[in-house]
DSSP file (Angstrom, degrees, kcal/mol; ACC not computed):
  #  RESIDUE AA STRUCTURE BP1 BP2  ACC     N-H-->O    O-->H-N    N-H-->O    O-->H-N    TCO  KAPPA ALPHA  PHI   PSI    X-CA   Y-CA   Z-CA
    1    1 A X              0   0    0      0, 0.0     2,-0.4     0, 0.0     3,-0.0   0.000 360.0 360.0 360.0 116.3   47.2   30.0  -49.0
    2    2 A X    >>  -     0   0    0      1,-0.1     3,-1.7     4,-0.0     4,-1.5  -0.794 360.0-113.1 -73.6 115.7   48.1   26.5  -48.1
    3    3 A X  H 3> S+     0   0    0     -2,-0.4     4,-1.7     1,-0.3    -1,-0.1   0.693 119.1  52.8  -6.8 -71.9   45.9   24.5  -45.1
    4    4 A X  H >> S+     0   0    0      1,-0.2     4,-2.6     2,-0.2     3,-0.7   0.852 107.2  50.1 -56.2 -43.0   48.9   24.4  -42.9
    5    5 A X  H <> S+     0   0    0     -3,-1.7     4,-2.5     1,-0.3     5,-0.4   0.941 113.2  48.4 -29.5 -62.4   49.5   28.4  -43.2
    6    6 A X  H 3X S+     0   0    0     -4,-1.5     4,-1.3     2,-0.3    -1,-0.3   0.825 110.4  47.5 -42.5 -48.2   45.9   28.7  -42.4
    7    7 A X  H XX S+     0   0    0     -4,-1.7     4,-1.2    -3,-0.7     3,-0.7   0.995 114.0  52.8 -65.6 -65.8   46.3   26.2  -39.3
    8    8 A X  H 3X S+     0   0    0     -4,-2.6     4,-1.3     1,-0.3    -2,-0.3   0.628 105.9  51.9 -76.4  -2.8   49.5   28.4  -38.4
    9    9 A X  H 3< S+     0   0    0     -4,-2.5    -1,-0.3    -5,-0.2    -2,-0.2   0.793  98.6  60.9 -72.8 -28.8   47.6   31.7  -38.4
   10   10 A X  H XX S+     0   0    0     -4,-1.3     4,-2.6    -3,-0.7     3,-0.7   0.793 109.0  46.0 -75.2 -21.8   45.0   30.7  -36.3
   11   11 A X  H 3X S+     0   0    0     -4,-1.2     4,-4.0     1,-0.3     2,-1.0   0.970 109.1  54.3 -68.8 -37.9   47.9   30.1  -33.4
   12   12 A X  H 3< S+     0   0    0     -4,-1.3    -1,-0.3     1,-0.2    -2,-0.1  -0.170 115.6  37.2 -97.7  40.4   49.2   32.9  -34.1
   13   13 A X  H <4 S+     0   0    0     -2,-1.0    -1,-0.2    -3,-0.7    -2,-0.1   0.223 130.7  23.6-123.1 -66.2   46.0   34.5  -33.5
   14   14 A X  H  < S-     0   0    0     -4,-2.6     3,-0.3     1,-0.3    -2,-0.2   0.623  97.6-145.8-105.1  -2.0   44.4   32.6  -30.6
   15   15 A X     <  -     0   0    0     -4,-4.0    -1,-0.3    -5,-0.3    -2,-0.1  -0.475  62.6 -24.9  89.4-143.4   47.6   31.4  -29.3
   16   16 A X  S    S+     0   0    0     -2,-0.2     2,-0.3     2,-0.1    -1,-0.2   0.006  89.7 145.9-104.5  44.4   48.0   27.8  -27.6
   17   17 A X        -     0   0    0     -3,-0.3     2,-0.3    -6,-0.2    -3,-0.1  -0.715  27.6-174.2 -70.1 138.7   43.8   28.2  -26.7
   18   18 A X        -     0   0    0     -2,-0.3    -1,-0.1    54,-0.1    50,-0.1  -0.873   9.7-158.2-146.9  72.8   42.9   24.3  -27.1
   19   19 A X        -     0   0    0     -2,-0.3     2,-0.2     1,-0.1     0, 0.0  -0.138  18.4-121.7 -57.9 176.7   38.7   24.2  -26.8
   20   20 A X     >  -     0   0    0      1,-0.0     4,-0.6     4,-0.0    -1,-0.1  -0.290  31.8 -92.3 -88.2 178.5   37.5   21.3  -25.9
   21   21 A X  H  > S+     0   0    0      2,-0.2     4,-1.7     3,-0.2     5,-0.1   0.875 130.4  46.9 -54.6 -48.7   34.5   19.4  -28.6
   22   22 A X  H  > S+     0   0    0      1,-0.2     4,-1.4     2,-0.2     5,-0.1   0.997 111.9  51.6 -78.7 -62.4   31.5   21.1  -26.7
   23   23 A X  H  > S+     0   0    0      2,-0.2     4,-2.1     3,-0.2     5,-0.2   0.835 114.0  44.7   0.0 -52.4   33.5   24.7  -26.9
   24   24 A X  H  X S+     0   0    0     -4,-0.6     4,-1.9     2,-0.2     5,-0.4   0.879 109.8  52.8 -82.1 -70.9   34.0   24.1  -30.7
   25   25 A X  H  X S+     0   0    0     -4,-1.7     4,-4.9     1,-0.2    -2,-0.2   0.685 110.6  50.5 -14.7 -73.4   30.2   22.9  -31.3
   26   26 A X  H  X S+     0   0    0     -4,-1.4     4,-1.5     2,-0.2    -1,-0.2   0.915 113.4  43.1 -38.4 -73.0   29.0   26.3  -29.5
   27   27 A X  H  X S+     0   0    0     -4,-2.1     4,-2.2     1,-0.3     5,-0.4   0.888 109.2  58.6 -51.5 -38.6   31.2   28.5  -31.6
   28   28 A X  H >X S+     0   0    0     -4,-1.9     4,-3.4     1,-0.3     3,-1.4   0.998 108.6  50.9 -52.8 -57.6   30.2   26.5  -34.8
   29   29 A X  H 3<>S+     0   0    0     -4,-4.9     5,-0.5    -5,-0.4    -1,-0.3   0.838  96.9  57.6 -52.2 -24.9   27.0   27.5  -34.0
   30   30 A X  H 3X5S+     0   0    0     -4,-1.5     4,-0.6     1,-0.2    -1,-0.2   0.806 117.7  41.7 -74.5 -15.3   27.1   31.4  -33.4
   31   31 A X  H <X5S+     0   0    0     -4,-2.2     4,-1.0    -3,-1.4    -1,-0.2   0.848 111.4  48.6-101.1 -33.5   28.4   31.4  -37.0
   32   32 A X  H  <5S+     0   0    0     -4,-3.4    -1,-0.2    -5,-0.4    -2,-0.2   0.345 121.3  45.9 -86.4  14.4   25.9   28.6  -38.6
   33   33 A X  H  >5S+     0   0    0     -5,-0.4     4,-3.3     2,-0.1     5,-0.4   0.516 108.7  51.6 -93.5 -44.1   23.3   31.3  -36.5
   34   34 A X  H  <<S+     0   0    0     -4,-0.6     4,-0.3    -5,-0.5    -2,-0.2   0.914 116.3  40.5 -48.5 -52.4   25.1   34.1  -38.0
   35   35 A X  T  < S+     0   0    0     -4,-1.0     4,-0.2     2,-0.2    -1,-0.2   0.557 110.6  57.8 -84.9 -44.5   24.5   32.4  -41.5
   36   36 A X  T >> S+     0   0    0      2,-0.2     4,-6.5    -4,-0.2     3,-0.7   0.920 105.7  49.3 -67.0 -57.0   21.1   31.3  -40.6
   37   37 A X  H 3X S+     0   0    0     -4,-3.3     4,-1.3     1,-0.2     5,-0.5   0.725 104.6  53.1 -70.4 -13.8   20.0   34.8  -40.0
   38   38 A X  H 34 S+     0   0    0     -5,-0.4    -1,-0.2    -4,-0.3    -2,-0.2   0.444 111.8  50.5 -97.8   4.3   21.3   36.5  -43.1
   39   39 A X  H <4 S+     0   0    0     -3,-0.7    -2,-0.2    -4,-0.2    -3,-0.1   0.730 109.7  53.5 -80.8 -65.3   19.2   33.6  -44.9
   40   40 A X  H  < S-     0   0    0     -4,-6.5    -3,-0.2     1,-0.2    -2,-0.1   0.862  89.5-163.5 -24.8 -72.2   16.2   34.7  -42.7
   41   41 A X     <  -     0   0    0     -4,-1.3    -1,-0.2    -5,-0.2    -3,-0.1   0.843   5.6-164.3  85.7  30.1   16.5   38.1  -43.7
   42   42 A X    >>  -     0   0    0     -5,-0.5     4,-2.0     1,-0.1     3,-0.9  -0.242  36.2-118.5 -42.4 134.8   14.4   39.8  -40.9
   43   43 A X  H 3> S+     0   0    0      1,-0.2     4,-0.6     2,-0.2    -1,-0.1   0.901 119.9  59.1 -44.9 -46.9   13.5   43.3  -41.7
   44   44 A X  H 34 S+     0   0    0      1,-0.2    -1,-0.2     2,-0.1     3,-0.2   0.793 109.1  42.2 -53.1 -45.4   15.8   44.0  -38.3
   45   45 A X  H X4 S+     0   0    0     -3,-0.9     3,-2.4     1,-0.1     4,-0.4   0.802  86.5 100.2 -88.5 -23.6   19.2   42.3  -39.9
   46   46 A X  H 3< S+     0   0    0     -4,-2.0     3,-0.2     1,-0.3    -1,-0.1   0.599  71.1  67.0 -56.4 -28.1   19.1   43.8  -43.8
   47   47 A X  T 3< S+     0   0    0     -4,-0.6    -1,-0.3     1,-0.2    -2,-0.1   0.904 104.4  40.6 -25.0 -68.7   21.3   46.1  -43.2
   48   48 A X  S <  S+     0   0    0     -3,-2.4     2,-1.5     1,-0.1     5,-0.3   0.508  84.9 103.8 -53.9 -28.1   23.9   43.5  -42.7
   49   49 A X        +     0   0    0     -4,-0.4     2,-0.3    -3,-0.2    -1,-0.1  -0.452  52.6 132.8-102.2  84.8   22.9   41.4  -45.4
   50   50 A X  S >> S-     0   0    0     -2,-1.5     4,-1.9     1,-0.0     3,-0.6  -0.982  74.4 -99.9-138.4 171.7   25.6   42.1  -48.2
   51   51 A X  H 3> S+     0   0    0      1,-0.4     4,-1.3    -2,-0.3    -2,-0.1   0.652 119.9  47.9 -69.7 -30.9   27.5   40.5  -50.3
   52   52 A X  H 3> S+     0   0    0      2,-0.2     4,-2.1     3,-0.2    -1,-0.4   0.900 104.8  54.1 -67.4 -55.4   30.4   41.1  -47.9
   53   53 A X  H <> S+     0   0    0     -3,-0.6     4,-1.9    -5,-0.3     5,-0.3   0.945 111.4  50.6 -36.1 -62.8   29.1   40.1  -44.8
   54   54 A X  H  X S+     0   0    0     -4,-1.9     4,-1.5     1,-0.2    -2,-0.2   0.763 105.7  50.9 -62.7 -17.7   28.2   36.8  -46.5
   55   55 A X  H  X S+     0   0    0     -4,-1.3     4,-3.5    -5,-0.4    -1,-0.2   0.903 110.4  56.6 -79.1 -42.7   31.5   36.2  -47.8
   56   56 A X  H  X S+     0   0    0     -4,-2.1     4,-3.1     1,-0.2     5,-0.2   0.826 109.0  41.6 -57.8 -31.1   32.9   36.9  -44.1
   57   57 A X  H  X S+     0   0    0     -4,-1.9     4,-1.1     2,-0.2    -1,-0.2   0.786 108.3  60.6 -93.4 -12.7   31.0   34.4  -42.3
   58   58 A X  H  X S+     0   0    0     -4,-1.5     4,-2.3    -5,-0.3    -2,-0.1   0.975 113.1  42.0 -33.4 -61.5   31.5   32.0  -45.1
   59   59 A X  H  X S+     0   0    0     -4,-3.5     4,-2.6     1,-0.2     5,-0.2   0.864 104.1  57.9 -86.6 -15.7   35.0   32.5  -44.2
   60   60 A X  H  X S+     0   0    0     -4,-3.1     4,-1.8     3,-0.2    -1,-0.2   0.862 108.3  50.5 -52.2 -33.7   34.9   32.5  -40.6
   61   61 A X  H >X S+     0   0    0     -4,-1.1     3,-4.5    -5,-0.2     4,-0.9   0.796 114.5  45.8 -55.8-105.6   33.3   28.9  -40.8
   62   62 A X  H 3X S+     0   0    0     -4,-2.3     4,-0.7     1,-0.3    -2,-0.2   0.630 121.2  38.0   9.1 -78.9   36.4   27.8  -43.4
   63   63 A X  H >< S+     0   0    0     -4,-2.6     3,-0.9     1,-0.3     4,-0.4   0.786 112.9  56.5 -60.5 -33.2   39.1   29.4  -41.1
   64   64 A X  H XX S+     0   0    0     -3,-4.5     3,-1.5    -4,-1.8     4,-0.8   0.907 110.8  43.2 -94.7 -35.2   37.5   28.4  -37.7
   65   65 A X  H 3< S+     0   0    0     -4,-0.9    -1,-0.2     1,-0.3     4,-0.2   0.412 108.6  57.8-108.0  33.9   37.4   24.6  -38.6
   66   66 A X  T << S+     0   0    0     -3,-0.9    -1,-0.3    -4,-0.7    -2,-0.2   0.549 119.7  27.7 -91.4  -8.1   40.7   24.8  -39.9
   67   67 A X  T <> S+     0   0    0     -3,-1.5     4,-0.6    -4,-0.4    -2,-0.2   0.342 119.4  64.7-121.6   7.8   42.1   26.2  -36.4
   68   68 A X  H >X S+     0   0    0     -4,-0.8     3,-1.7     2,-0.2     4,-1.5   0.765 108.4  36.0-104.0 -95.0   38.8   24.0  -34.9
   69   69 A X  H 3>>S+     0   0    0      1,-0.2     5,-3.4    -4,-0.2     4,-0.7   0.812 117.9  60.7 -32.4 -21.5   40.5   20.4  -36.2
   70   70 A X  H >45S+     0   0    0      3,-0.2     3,-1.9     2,-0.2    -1,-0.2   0.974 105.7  45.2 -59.5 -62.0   44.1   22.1  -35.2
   71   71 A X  H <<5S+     0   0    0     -3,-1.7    -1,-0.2    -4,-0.6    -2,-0.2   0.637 109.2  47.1 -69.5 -17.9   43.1   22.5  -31.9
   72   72 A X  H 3<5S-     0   0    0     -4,-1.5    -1,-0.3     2,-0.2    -2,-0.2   0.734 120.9-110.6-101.9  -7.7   41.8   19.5  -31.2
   73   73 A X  T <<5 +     0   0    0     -3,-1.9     2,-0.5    -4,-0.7    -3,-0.2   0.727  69.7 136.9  75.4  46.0   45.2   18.0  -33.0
   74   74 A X      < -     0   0    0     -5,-3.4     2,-1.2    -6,-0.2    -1,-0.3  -0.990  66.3-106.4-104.8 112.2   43.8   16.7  -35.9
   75   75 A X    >>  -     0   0    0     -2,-0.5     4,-1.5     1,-0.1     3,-1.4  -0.344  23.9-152.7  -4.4  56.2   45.6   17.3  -39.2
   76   76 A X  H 3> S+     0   0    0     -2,-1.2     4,-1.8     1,-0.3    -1,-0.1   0.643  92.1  48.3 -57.4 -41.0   43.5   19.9  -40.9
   77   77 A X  H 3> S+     0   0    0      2,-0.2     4,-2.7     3,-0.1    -1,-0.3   0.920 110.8  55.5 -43.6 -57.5   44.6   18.7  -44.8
   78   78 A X  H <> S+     0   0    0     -3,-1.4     4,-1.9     1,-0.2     5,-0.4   0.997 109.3  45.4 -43.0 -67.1   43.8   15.2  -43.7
   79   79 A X  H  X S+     0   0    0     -4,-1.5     4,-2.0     1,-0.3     5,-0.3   0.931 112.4  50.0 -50.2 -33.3   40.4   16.3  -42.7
   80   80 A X  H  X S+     0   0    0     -4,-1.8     4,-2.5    -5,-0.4    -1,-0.3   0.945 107.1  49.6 -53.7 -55.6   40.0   17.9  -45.5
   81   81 A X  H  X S+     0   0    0     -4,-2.7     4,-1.8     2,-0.2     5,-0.2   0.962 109.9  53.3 -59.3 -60.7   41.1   15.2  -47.9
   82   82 A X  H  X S+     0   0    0     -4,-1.9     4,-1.4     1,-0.2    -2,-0.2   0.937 108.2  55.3 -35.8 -68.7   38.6   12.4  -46.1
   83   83 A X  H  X S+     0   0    0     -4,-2.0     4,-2.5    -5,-0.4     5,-0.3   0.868 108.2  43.3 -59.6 -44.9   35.8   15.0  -46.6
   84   84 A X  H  X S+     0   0    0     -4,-2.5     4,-2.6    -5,-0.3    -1,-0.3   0.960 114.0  53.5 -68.4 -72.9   36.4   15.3  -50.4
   85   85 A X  H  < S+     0   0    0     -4,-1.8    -2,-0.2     1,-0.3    -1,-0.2   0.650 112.6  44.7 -27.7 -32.5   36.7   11.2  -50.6
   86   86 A X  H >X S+     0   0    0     -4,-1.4     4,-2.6    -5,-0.2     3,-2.0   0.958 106.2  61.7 -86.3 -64.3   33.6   11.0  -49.0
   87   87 A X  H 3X S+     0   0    0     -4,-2.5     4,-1.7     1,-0.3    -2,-0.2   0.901 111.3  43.8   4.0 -75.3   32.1   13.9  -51.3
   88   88 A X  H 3< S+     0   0    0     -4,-2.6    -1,-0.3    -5,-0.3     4,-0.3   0.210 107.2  48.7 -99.2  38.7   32.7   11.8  -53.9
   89   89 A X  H <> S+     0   0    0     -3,-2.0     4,-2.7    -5,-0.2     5,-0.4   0.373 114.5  55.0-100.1 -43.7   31.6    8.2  -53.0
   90   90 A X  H  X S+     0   0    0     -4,-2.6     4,-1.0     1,-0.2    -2,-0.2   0.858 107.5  46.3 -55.8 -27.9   28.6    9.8  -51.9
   91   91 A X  H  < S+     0   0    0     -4,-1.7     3,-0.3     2,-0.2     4,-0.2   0.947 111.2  52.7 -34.0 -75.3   28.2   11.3  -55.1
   92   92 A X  H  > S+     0   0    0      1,-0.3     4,-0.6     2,-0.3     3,-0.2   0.610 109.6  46.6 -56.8 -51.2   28.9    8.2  -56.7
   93   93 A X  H  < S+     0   0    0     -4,-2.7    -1,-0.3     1,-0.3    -2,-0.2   0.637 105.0  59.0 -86.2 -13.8   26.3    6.3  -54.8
   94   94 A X  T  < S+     0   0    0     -4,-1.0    -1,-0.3    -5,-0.4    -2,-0.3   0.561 103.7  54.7 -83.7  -7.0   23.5    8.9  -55.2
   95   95 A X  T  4        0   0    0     -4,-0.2    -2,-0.2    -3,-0.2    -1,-0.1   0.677 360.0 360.0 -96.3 -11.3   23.8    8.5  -59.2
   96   96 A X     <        0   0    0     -4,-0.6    -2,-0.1    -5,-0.2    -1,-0.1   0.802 360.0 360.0 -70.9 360.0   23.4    4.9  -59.1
């Protein structure tokens, strides 16, 4: 699967929905909550907590801020590519 694919399944999902910044923040969060609570691991959630589940909210995170940067008309490859450039200067500057 290639970035842009990705980008264009998420229209073709949620259609020409365009959140806003504070819209995307909230969602990011029910999934880094989602993610938080299968770390927790409450007696209540453990059910849930397999190997599968974790691999799904992995990828809803992945998938949502490829169709997240999309929406907002951001390049989602671009973003991507800065983030790795940045990954590794930070790297860089944390061995020195």
């Amino acid at each position: 699967m290639e970035i842009d694919e990705l980008a264009e399944q998420a229209r073709g999902i949620w259609g020409k929905e365009n959140l806003s910044l504070s819209e995307i923040l909230i969602r990011i969060g029910v999934v880094y909550g989602d993610l938080c609570r299968y770390e927790r691991n409450a007696k209540k959630d453990r059910e849930n907590h397999t190997d599968e589940e974790l691999k799904k909210e992995f990828g809803n995170m992945i998938f949502s801020m490829i169709k997240f940067a999309d929406q907002l008309g951001h390049n989602p490859k671009e973003c991507i590519e800065l983030a790795i450039e940045t990954q590794r200067k930070n790297k860089e500057i944390l061995q020195k």
